[in-house]
C-alpha positions as CSV (number, residue, x, y, z in Angstrom):
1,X,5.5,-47.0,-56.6
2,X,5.1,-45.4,-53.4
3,X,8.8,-44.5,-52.7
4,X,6.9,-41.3,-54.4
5,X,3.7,-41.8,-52.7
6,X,0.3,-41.1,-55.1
7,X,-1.1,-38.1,-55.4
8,X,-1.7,-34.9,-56.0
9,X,-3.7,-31.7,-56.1
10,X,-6.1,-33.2,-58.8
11,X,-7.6,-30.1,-59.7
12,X,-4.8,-30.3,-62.0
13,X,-6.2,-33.3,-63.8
14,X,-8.6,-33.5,-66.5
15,X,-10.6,-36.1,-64.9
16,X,-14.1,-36.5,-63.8
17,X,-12.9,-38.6,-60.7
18,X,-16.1,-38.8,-59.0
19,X,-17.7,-40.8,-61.8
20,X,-14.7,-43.8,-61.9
21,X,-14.7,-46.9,-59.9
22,X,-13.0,-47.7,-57.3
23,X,-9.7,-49.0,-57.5
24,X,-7.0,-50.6,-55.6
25,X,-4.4,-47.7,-54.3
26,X,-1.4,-50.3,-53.2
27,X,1.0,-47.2,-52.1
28,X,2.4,-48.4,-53.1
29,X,4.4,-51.1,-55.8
30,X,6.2,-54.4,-58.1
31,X,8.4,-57.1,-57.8
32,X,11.7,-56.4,-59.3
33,X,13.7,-60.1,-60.8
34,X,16.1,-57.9,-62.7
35,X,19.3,-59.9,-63.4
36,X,23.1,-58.9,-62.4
37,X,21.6,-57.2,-58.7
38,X,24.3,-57.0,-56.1
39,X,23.5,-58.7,-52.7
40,X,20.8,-56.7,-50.7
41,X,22.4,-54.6,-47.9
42,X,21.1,-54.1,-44.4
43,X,20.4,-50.0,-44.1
44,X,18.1,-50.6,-40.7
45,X,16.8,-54.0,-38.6
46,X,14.7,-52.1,-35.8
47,X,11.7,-52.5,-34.1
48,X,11.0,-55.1,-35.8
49,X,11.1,-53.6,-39.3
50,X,14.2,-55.1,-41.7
51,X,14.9,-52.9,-44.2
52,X,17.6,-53.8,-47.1
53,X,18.8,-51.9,-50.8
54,X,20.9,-53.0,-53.4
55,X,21.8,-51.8,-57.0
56,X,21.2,-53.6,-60.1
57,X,23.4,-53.6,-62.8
58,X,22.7,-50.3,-65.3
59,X,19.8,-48.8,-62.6
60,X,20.7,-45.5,-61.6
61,X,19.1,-46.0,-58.1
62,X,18.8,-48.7,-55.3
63,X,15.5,-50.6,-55.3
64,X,15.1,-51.2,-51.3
65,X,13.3,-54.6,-49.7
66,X,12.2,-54.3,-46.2
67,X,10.0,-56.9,-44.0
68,X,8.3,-57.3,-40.9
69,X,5.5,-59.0,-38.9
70,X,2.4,-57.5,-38.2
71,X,-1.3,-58.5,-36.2
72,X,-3.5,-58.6,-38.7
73,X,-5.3,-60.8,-41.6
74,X,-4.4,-61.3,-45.0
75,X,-7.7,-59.4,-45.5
76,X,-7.3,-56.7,-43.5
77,X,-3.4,-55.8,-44.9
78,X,-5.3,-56.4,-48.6
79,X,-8.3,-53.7,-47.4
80,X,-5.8,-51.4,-46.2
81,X,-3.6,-51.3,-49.4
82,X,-7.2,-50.6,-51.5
83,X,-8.0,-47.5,-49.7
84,X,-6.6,-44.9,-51.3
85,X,-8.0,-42.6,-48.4
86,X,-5.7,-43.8,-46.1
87,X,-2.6,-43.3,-48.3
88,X,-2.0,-40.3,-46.2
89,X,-2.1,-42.0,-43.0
90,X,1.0,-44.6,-43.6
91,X,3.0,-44.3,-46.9
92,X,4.8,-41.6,-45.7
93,X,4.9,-38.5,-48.2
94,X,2.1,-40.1,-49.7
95,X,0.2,-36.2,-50.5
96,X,-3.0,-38.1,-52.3
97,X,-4.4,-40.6,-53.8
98,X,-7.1,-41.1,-56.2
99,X,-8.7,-44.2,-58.0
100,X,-8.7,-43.6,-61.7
101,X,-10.3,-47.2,-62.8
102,X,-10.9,-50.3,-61.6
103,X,-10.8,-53.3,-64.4
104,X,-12.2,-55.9,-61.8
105,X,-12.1,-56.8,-58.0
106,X,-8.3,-57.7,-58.4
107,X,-7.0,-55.3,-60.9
108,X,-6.9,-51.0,-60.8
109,X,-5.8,-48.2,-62.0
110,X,-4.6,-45.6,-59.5
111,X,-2.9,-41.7,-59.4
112,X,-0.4,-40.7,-56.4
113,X,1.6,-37.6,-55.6
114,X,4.5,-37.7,-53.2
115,X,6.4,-35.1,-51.6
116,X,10.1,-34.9,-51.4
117,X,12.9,-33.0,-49.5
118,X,13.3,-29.4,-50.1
119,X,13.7,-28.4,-52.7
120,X,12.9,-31.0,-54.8
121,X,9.7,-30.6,-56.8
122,X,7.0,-33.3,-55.5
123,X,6.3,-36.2,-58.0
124,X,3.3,-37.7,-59.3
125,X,2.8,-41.3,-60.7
126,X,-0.1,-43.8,-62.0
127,X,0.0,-46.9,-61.3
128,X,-1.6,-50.5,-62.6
129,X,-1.6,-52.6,-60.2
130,X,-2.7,-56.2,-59.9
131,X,-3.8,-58.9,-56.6
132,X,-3.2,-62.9,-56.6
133,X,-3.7,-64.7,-54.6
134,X,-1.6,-67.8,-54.9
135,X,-3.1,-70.7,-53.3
136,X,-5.7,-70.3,-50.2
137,X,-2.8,-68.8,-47.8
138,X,-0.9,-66.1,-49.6
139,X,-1.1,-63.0,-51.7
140,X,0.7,-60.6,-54.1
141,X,0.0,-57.4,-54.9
142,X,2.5,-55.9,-58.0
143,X,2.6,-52.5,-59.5
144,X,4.1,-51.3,-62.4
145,X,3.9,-47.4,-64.0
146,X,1.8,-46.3,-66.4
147,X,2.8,-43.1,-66.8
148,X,1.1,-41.5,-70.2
149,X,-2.3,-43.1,-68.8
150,X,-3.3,-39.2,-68.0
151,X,-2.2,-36.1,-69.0
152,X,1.1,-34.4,-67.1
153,X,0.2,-32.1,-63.9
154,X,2.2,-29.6,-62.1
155,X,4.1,-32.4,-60.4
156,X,7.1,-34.1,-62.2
157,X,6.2,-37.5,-63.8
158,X,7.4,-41.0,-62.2
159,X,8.1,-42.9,-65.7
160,X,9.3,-46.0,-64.2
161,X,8.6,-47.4,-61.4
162,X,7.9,-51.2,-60.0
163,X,7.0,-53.2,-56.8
164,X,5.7,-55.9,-55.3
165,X,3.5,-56.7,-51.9
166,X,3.5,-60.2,-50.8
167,X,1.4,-61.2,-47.7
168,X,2.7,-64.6,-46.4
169,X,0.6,-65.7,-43.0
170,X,2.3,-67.0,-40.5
171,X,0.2,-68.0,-37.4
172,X,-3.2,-67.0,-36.5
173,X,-3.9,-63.3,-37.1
174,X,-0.5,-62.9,-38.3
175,X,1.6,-61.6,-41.0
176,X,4.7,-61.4,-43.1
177,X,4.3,-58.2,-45.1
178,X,7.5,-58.2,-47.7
179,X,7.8,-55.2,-49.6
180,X,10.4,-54.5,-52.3
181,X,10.1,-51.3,-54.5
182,X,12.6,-49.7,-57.5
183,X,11.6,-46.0,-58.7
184,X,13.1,-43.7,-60.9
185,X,11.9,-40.1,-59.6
186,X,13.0,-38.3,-63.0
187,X,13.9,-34.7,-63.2
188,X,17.8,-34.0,-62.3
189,X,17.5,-35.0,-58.8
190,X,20.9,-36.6,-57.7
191,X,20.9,-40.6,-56.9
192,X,22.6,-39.3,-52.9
193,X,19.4,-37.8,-52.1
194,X,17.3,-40.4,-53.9
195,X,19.0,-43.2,-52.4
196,X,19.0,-41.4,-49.0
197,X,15.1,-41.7,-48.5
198,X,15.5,-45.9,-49.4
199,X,15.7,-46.1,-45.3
200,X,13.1,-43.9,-43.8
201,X,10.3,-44.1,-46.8
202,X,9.9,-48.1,-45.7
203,X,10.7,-48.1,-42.3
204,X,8.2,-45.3,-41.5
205,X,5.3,-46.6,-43.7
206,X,5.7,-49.9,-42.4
207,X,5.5,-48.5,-38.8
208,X,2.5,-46.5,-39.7
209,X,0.6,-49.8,-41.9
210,X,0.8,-52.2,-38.3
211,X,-1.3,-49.9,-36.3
212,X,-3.7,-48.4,-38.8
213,X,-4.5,-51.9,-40.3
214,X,-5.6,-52.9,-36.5
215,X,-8.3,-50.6,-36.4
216,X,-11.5,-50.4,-38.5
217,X,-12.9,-50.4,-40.8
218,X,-10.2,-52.6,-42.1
219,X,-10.1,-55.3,-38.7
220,X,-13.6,-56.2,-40.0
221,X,-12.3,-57.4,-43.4
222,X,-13.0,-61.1,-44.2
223,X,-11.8,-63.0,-47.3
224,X,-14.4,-64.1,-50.1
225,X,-13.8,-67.1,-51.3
226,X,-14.6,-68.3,-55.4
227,X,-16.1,-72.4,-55.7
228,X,-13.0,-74.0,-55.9
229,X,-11.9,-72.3,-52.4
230,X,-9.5,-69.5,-53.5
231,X,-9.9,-66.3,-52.4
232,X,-11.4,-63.5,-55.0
233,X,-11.4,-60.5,-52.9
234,X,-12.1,-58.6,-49.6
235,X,-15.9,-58.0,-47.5
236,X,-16.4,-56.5,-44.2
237,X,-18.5,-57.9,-41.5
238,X,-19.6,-55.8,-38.5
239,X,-17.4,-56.0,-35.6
């Protein structure tokens, strides 16, 4: 879920983080194919960035949808979305993020804490999320919460929340990133000022993901391929 972005002051947490695996930190999310959604509306189509929302039937919030083009690899977007170091440096109000456990080179387990507007209380969510890579071209990375996987924190708990990342190349060293997100912050918080951060929680991460995935370590990602020719996960090479 990154409409909350992961993480938090984990001195609150009972963990021994140091001693768990890596894990895939995808600020961010899950695909939602809830039935009875209303047609996606257009909140913003700048610079290159689309960015849509629409309510489905008995959600209290709008999931939002926004896509654009970026220079890059599928294996540098994928590098990217594992570092949870970076989570501070494009999902915007991303605080932290911390790998809780990694079940293989395509599956995680990950903890995020995002701000929100004064004065609403910042939230804090865990996440499973999942890579596949459908065919040699494309990929999908889907999230869904897992929110009794730790115990409660300071921060208010993110119960539900779903997305979806699918990279879809489109020319050499090019992109489609499509990302389409639902969360459900909790806490009393009312859907105006929920719904309100749908337009500039994509827009600005997307802005920030196009430059940072440019730059290394992540333009030095290459794809590693299993014996039938699909791709299993991420290496990097030396520039």
């Amino acid at each position: 879920m990154t409409f909350f972005s992961l993480s938090p002051e984990i001195d609150d947490l009972k963990l021994n983080l140091h001693k768990l695996p890596r894990v895939l930190v995808v600020t961010a999310i899950l695909g939602l194919t809830w039935g009875d959604a209303y047609a996606w509306e257009t909140r913003l189509d700048e610079d290159g960035i689309l960015v849509q929302s629409r309510l489905t039937s008995g959600a209290k919030y709008e999931e939002f949808r926004v896509e654009t083009e970026i220079v890059a690899t599928m294996a540098q977007a994928i590098a990217l979305l594992e570092d949870a170091s970076a989570c501070t440096q494009w999902l915007f109000r991303c605080k932290e993020s911390q790998i809780i456990r990694e079940t293989s080179a395509t599956e995680r387990l990950f903890y995020q804490v995002t701000s929100l507007p004064f004065p609403a209380k910042s939230r804090d969510s865990i996440f499973h999320a999942t890579i596949t890579f459908e065919g040699r071209a494309s990929a999908r990375v889907t999230m869904s919460s897992m929110p009794d996987e730790i115990p409660l924190t300071k921060h208010v708990r993110i119960r539900e929340a779903f997305g979806t990342y699918i990279l879809e190349p489109t020319g050499e060293n090019k992109l489609r990133v499509i990302w389409q997100q639902y969360v459900d912050p909790g806490g009393a918080l009312p859907s105006w000022l929920v719904n309100s951060i749908l337009t500039e929680l994509p827009f600005k991460s997307l802005q920030a993901f196009r430059v940072l995935v440019q730059q290394s370590p992540y333009r030095d990602a290459r794809l590693v391929y299993g014996p039938d020719g699909t791709p299993t996960g991420i290496s990097f090479t030396d520039s």
